[in-house]
C-alpha positions in Angstrom: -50.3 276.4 156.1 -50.1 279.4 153.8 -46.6 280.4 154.5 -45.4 276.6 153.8 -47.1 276.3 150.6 -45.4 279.8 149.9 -42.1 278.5 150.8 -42.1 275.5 148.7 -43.2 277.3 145.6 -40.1 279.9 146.3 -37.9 276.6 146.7 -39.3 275.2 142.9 -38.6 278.6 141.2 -35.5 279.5 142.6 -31.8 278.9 140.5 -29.5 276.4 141.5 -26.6 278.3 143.2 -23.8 276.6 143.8 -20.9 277.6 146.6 -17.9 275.8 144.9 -16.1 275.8 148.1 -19.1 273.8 150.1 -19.7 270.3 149.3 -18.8 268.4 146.5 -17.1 271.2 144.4 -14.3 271.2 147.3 -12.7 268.5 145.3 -9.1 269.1 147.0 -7.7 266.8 149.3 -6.6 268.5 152.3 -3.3 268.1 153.8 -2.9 269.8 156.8 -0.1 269.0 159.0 0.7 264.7 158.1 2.3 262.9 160.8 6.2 261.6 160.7 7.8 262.7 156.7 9.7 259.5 155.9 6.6 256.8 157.2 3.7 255.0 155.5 0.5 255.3 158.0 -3.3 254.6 157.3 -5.9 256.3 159.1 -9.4 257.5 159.8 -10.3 261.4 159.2 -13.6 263.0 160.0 -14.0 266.6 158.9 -17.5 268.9 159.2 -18.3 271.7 156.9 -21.7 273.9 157.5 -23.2 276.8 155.5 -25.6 279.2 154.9 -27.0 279.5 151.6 -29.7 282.0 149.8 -29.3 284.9 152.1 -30.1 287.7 149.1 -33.9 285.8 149.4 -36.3 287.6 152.0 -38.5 284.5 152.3 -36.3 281.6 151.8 -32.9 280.5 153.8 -31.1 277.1 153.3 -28.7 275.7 155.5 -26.2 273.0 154.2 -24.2 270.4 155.9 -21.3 268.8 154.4 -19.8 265.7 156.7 -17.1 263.5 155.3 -15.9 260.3 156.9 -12.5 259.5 154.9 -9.8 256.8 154.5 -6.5 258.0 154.3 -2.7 256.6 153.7 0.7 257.4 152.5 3.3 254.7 151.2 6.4 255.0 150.1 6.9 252.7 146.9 10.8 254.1 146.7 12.8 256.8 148.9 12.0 259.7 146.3 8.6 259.1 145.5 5.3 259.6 148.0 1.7 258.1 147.0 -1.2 259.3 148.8 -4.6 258.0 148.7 -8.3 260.1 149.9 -11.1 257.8 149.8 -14.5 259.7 151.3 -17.7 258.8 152.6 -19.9 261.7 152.1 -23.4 262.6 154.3 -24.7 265.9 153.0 -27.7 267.4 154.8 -29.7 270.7 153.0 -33.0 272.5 154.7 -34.8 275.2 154.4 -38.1 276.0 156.6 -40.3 273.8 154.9 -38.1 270.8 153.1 -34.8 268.8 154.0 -32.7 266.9 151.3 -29.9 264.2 152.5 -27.5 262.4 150.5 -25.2 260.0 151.9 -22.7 257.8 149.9 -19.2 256.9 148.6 -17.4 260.6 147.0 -14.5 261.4 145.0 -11.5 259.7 145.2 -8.6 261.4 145.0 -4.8 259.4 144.5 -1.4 261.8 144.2 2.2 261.5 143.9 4.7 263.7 145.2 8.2 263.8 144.2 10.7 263.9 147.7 12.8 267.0 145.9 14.6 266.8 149.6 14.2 265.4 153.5 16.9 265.4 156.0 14.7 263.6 158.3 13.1 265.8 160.2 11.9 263.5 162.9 15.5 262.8 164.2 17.3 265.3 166.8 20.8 265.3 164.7 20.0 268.4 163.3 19.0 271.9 164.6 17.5 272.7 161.4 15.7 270.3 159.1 13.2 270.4 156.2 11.1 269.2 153.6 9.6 269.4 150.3 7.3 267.5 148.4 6.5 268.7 144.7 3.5 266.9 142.7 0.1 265.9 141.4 -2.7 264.0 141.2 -5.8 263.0 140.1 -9.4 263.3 141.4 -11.9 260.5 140.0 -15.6 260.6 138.9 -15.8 257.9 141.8 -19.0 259.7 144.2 -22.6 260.0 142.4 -23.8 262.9 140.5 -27.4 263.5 139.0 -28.0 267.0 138.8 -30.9 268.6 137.0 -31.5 271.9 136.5 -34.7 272.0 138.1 -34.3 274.3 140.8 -36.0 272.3 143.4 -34.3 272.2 146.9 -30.9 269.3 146.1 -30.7 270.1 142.8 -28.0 272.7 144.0 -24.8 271.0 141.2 -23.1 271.9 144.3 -25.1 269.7 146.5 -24.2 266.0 145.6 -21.7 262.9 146.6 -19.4 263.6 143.5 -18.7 267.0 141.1 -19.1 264.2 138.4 -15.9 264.7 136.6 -12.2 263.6 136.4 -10.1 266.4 137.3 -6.4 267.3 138.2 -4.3 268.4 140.6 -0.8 270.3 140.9 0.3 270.6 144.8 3.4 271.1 147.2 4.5 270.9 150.6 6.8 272.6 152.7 7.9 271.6 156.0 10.6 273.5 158.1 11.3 272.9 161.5 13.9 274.3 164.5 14.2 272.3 167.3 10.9 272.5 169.1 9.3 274.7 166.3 8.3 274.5 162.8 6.4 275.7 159.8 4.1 273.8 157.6 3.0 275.1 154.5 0.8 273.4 151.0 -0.4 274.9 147.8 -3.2 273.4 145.7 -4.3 273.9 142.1 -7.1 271.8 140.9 -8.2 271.8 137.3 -11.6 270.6 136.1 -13.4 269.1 133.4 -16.7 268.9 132.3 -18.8 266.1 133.8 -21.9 264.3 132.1 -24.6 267.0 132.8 -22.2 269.5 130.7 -21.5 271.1 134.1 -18.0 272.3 134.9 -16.9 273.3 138.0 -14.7 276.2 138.5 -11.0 275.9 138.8 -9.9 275.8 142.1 -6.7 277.3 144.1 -6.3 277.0 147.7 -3.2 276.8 150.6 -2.5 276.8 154.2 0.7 277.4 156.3 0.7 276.8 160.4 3.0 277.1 162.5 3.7 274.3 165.1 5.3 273.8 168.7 6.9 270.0 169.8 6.8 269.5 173.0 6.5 265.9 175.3 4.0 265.2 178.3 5.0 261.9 179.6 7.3 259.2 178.5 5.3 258.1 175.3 2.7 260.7 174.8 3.8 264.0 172.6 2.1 267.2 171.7 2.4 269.5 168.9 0.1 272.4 168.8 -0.1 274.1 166.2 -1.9 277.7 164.4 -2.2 279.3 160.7 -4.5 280.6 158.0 -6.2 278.4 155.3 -7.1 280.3 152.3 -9.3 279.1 149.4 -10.4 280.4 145.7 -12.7 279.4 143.3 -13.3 280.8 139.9 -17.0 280.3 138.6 -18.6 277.2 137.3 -20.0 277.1 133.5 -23.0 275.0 132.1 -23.1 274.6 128.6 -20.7 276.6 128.2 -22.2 279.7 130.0 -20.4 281.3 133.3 -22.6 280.9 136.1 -22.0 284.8 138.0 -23.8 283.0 141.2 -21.0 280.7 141.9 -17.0 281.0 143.0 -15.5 283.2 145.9 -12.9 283.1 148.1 -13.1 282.5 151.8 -9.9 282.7 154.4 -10.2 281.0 157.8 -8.0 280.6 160.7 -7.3 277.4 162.1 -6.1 276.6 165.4 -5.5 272.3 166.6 -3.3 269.5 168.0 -1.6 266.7 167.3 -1.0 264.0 169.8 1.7 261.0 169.1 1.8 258.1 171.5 3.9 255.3 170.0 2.4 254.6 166.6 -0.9 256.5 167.0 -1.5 259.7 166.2 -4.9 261.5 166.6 -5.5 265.3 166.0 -8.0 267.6 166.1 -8.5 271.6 164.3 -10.8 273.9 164.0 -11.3 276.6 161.3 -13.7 279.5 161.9 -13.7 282.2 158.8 -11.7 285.4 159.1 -13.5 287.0 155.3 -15.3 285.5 152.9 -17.4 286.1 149.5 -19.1 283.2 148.3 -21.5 282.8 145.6 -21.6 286.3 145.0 -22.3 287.0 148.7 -25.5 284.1 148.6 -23.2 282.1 151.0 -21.9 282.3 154.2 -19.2 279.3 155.5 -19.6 278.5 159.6 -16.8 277.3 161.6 -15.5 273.9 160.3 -14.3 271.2 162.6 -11.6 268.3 161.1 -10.5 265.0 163.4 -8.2 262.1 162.6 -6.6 259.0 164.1 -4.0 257.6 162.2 -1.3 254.8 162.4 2.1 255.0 161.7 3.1 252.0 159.9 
């Protein structure tokens, strides 16, 4: 009984850290390899973050779950021009030995517009070589709650709710090369923030990926495209009132390693990402392995 009344003191007087590339903070809509360049589709992604958190503490550890349940689509309002829409449903878990903390709700929504600089069809057989690039932006909304206090109780963590509580934006593009049976995929992100209600402001955030991938068919309908690469992410640190916050930012690299499936107008893929090197938080974080699913229809 002792040691619990310990721990929850030690979880009231303890700061706030914040890992800006867990939870909320992520704030970047991830791109990954998108089905079929030149089509609209709407689907159903499901992606699983975990972490370790307070590990400079000798007699408190938190774990933190991040699991996001999102709508996604592309449409194509003219041939140059390509919208894409992220709509999440968030369910964010945080323990520690003697307390747990869950929020579950709607998150930030995140809308973007990239500009078709050039596409010779890569889903067509004509060609030996074909690419793509897609240059543009974005915006992230204040859509997903945020209430943070400064309290230092156990899901006060800024880092630790639905929303970052600000309107920020992005710059991003895509490159897509393929040969025949083989291709590249490669995306750059640059998110800028603002300050949100509680005069918190996330830190600016840069992050990218490239994978390579291998077509190849197993049965009449059903193809497979495996595919393997290195996600990178960097965040600078956050500021409250104006004062950097040395506890937050990092970087973290992770390989990933998954598969795409196309059968008619469904496609369903699935990737994993377990961390190569990392610094979070000022080494107060560690990322786990992170698991991302989807099921989408081509339109």
């Amino acid at each position: 009984m002792k040691k619990i009344v310990l721990l929850l003191f030690w979880s009231l007087s303890l700061p706030a850290w914040a890992c800006d590339i867990c939870g909320c903070g992520v704030g970047n809509a991830y791109y990954g390899i998108m089905p079929q360049s030149y089509r609209n589709f709407v689907g159903v992604r499901y992606r699983y973050r975990t972490y370790d958190s307070h590990l400079n503490s000798q007699l408190l550890r938190t774990k933190e779950t991040f699991q996001t349940t999102e709508l996604w689509g592309r449409f194509y309002p003219t041939q140059r021009i390509q919208m894409l829409a992220f709509v999440p449903y968030n369910f964010n878990y945080q323990s520690d030995a003697a307390t747990s903390s869950r929020l579950n709700g709607l998150g930030d929504i995140t809308v973007l517009a990239n500009y078709n600089v050039f596409n010779t069809n890569m889903d067509t057989t004509d060609r030996a070589v074909n690419h793509t690039l897609l240059l543009g932006g974005g915006v992230k909304l204040a859509t997903g709650r945020s209430n943070f206090v400064n309290d230092g109780s156990l899901g006060a963590n800024a880092n630790f709710q639905l929303g970052t509580g600000s309107t920020d934006f992005l710059l991003n593009a895509i490159y897509t090369l393929r040969y025949r049976s083989w291709g590249w995929n490669s995306d750059v992100s640059y998110r800028m923030t603002t300050t949100n209600a509680q005069h918190y402001r996330f830190g600016n955030r840069l992050s990218g990926s490239t994978s390579v991938f291998y077509v190849t068919s197993a049965g009449k309908k059903l193809t497979l495209m495996p595919n393997a690469g290195i996600t990178a992410e960097y965040s600078s640190r956050d500021l409250k009132d104006g004062v950097r916050n040395s506890q937050t930012g990092g970087y973290a690299t992770l390989a990933t390693a998954g598969v795409e499936a196309y059968f008619g107008r469904f496609v369903a893929g699935a990737n994993i990402q377990p961390p190569l090197a990392q610094e979070l938080s000022g080494g107060d974080s560690r990322a786990k392995q992170r698991l991302q699913l989807h099921v989408t229809v081509l339109l």
